[in-house]
C-alpha positions, 0 to 999 in steps of 0.5 A: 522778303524771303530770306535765303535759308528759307528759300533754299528749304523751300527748295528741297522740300519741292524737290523731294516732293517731285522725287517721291512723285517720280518714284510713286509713278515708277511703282505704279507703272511697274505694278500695272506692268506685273499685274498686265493690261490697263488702268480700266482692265484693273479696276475691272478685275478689281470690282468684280472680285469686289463683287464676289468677295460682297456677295458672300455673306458670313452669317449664311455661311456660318450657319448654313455650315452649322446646319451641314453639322446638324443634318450629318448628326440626324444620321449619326449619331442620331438614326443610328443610336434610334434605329439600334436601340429598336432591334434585338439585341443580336443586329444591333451592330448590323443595324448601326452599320447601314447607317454608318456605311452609307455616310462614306458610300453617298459621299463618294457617289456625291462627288464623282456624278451625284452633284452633277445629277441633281444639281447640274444643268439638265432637263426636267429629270436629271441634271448632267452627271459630268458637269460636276464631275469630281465637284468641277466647278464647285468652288467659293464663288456662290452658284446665284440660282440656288444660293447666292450669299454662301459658296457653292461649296457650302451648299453641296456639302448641304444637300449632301448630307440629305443624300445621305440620310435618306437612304439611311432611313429605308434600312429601318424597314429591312433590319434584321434579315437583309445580307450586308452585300445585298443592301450595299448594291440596293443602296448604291442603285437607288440613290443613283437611281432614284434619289439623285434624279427625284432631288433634281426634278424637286430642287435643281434648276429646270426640275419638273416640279421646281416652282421657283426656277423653272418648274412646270408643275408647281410643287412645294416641297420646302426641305424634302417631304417628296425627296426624303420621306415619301421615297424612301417611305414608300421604297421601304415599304417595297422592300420590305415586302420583297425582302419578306417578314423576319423569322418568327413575325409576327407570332414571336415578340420582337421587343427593342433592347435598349429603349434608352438608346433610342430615346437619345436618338430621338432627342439629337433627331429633333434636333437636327432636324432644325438644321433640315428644315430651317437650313432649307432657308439657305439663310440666316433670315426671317424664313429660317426662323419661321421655318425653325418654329414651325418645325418645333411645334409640330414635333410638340403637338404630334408627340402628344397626339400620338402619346393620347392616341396610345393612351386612349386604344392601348391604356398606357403611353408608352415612352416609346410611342412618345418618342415615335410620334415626335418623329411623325411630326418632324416627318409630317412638317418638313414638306411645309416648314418654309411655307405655313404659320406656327398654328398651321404647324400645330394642326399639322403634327396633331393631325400626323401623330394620329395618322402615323399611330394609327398607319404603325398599328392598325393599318400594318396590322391589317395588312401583314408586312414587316416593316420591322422600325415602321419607316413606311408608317412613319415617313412616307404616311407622315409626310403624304400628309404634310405635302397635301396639307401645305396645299391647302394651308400655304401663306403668302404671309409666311413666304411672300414668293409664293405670290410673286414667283411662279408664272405661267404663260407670263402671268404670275400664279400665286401658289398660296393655299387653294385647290388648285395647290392641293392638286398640285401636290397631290400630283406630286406626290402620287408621282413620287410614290410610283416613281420610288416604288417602281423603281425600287421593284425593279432594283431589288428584282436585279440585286436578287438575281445577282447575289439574293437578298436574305441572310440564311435561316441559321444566320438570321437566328445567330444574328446579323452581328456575328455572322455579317460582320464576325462581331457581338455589340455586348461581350459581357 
């Protein structure tokens, strides 16, 4: 038998239970009435925010705003440091400026429509320059075509710091002799112009030449041999030519001041450029290690190609020619870095330490242009060799979706080495070399007209320091 106090516990202890129940329901209803719409409508939201929150992968951002960091640092200090230390010492600071300027110009132009054009939906050419106008629609949800595990905020910030180099490295062939006004709108026309469009017909979805979303010409070009190197290689090489030869070139030697400054620039380049090339994985995974080894190796093995290519033609290697040839087989690699194997890369950066030595003295020698710190050499030679080369030397071992992403007319075509590749490539690249170039005559031809190019003889002999921008590097 149940005795009454226990019963009379029992009692209450039910009660509160259905009270607690009651107030439970209560809650819950009034929650369902704040949020709005049904229990389904809820967990609805619920999954998908689930599934975005999912869909963001910490590592791959994390290092993915690393490599952001690394790239910005290939400009400054790194491009800046090794193309100042390269000129006379009175266009050290105009030197330096190019660089440091185009970083807050190509930001600008980068949110307002340059996003929109390289990356936004378009055609084979362009994207929209309004779809990511002011960065609309840039936000933490990842964009799935290009990036799915970081924000979409992550990746432009990525590709931004692209645009901004590139431009950047052309100043090194028009150093010493350019008006600060004249390079300014140069620039400005030529990464709307040419930058933004070819990074789209590369990179951005539906782009004439993008293997893997759309493309219908198959190109490989794993962290920018066509978008970087060749256009602003071969664009140089146009601009200088129009620019014409510095005061003096080449009967008066033109030694760099400050080797030591340049030699620091090399070093923070090579490594940068690991957040460049193994960056371009857009992931923390295996094909950014594969791409992060093989962009070192190549470096090795062109710095010592070039460093004997001197020793053998010139008698001494010279510190300088080291440092240059690591930057050919940084150049010479990076159109191949996601795409071939470690020995690949060794063949690859041998093969473009000889071939940028002999392009920076013999062939500029032969025929008499002042690309006064070589880009054209360098870049544009050294990466023409690395994109018909990954043509040929492309595994399927190293990135399995060369055999299992390209289709064509509903069969998948692997894009493995072949000769069929290497056509492929040469075609991208002989496109990219017309399309940089001309546009490039054109540009300059219209800056020309407005405001001119050079810097009066007086000024040039003054320096570009002092009388571009009413300062002196040194003022011992």
């Amino acid at each position: 038998m149940i005795s009454p106090d226990r019963g009379r516990f029992a009692y209450v202890w039910l009660l509160r239970c259905l009270l607690l129940t009651s107030w439970i329901g209560a809650s819950m209803a009034g929650l369902a009435a704040e949020v709005g719409g049904s229990v389904e409508e809820r967990l609805s939201r619920l999954e998908t925010t689930a599934r975005q929150a999912g869909a963001i992968n910490m590592g791959d951002n994390a290092w993915m705003l690393v490599s952001c960091a690394l790239v910005l640092m290939m400009t400054a200090p790194g491009l800046i440091l090794f193309y100042g230390g390269l000129v006379r010492r009175k266009n050290v600071l105009a030197t330096m400026m190019h660089s440091l300027v185009l970083m807050g110009l190509v930001s600008v132009l980068w949110v307002v429509f340059g996003y929109g054009v390289a990356f936004g939906e378009g055609n084979a050419w362009f994207g929209n320059p309004l779809s990511h106008a002011f960065l609309e629609g840039v936000g933490m949800a990842p964009n799935p075509d290009y990036a799915p595990t970081i924000p979409h905020q992550t990746f432009m910030l990525f590709q931004m710091m692209f645009a901004i180099i590139t431009p950047a490295l052309i100043s090194g062939a028009v150093a010493e002799r350019i008006k600060f006004s004249a390079f300014l709108l140069v620039m400005v026309l030529w990464v709307s112009l040419i930058y933004f469009p070819l990074a789209h017909m590369v990179w951005g979805k539906g782009g004439w030449f993008n293997w893997a979303l759309g493309g219908t010409l198959p190109v490989l070009d794993f962290a920018g041999g066509t978008v970087v190197h060749i256009s602003s290689g071969v664009s140089a090489l146009v601009f200088a030519v129009m620019l014409g030869r510095r005061d003096g070139y080449p009967r008066e030697p033109m030694p760099p001041h400050n080797v030591v400054l340049s030699l620091v620039g090399t070093g923070l380049l090579w490594v940068g450029w690991f957040g460049f090339n193994a960056g371009s994985a857009l992931s923390a995974n295996e094909l950014a290690t594969r791409a992060f080894a093989a962009t070192h190796f190549s470096a090795a093995a062109a710095a010592l190609s070039w460093t004997l290519m001197e020793w053998l033609w010139r008698g001494k290697p010279s510190v300088l020619g080291t440092a240059s040839g690591m930057v050919a087989g940084l150049a010479s690699i990076t159109p191949a870095s996601g795409f071939v194997s470690i020995p690949a890369a060794l063949l690859i950066g041998t093969l473009g330490g000889a071939v940028c030595f002999l392009g920076v003295t013999r062939m500029k020698s032969a025929l008499g242009y002042d690309d006064s710190l070589d880009v054209f050499g360098v870049h544009g030679l050294g990466s023409t060799l690395g994109m018909l080369l990954v043509g040929l030397l492309a595994s399927e071992q190293v990135n399995p979706l060369l055999a299992t992403t390209y289709q064509e007319n509903g069969t998948v075509v692997s894009l493995a080495g072949s000769t069929a590749q290497f056509l492929n490539q040469a075609k991208g690249v002989a496109f990219t070399a017309v399309f940089a170039g001309l546009g490039t005559f054109l540009i300059v031809t219209v800056v020309r007209k407005l405001v001119g190019l050079r810097v009066s003889e007086e000024e040039e002999s003054a320096g570009l320091d002092l009388t571009q921008h009413g300062e002196n590097a040194y003022n011992d």
